[in-house]
C-alpha positions as CSV (number, residue, x, y, z in Angstrom):
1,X,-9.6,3.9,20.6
2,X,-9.6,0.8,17.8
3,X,-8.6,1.7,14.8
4,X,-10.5,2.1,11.5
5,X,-8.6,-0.6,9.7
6,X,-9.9,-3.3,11.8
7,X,-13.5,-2.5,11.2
8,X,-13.1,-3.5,7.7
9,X,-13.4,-7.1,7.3
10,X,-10.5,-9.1,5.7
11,X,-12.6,-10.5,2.6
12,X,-12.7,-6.5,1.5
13,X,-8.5,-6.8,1.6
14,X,-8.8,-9.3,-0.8
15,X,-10.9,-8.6,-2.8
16,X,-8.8,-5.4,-3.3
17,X,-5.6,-7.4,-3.7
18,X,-6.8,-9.9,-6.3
19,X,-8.5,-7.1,-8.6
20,X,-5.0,-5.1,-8.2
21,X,-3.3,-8.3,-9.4
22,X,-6.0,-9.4,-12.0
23,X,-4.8,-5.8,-13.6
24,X,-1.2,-6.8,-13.5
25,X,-2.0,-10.2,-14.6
26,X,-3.7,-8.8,-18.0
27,X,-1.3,-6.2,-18.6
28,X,1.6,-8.5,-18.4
29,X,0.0,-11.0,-20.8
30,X,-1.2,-8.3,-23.1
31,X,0.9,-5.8,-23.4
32,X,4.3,-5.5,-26.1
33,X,6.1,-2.6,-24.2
34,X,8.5,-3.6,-21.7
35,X,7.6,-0.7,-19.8
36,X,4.1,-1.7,-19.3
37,X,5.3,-5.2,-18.3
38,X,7.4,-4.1,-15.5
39,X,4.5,-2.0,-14.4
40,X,2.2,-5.2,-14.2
41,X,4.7,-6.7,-12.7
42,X,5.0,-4.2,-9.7
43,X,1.2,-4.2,-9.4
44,X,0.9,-8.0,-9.1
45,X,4.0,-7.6,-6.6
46,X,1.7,-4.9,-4.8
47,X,-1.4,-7.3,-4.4
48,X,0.8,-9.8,-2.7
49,X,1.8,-6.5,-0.4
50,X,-1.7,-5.5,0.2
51,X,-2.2,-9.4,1.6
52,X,0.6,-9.7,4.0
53,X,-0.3,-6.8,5.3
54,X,-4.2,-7.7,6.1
55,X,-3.1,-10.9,7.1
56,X,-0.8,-9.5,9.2
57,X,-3.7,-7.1,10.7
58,X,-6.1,-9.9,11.3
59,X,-4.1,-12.1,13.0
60,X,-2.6,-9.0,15.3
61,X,1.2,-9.6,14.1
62,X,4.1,-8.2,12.2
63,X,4.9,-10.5,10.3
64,X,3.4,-9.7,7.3
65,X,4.8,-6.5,7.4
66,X,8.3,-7.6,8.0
67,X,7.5,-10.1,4.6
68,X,5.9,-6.7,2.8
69,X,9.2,-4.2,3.7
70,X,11.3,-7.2,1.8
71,X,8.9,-7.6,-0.9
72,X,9.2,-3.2,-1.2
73,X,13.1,-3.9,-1.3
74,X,13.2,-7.0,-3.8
75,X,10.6,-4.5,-6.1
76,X,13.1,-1.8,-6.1
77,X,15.8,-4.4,-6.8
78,X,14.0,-5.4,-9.8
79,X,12.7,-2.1,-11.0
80,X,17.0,-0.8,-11.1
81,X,17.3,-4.2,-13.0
82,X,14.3,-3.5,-15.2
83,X,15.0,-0.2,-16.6
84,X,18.9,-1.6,-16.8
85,X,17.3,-4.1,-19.6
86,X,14.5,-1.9,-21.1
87,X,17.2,0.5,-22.4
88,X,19.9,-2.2,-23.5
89,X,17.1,-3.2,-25.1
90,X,15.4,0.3,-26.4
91,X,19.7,0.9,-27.5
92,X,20.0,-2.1,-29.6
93,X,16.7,-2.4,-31.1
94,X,15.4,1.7,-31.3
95,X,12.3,-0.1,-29.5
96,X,11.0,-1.3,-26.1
97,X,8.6,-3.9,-27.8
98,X,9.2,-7.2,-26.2
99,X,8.5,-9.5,-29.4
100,X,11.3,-7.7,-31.0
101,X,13.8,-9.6,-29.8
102,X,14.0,-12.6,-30.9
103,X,16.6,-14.7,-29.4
104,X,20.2,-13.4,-27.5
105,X,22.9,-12.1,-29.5
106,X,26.3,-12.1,-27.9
């Protein structure tokens, strides 16, 4: 029994992938709130996901996977750093505007 995924042709993958990171791409060069920005962020880090794993079903290996579980693990590491600065930030300034800030104050 095959199974469905590899009916799907790969060009469908990516076209998936680079609308997922054409989302995170405009939000992170349009939006002001930090929060929205590490949102884009994580999308554009999904998009890569959603390749190395299509890549890694076309070509019948794990590989891509194996690249996708670290790429899960280095977006949790950022997300814990994220939120870490979006409320130093949201503490000193009472907002989570990113143009606020205007340079670092020891």
């Amino acid at each position: 029994m095959t199974a469905v995924a590899s009916t799907i042709p790969p060009s469908w993958y990516l076209l998936l992938a680079s609308a997922v990171f054409c989302v995170g791409l405009f939000g992170v060069l349009t939006r002001r709130s930090a929060l929205y920005f590490l949102m884009s962020v994580e999308l554009m880090m999904n998009a890569a996901n959603i390749n190395f794993v299509a890549f890694a079903l076309y070509y019948g290996d794990l590989t891509g996977q194996v690249f996708a579980l670290f790429v899960i693990a280095l977006a949790a590491a950022e997300v814990a750093i994220g939120i870490g600065i979006i409320l130093v930030l949201y503490r000193n300034f009472g907002t989570t505007d990113v143009t606020v800030p205007a340079e670092m104050r020891w």
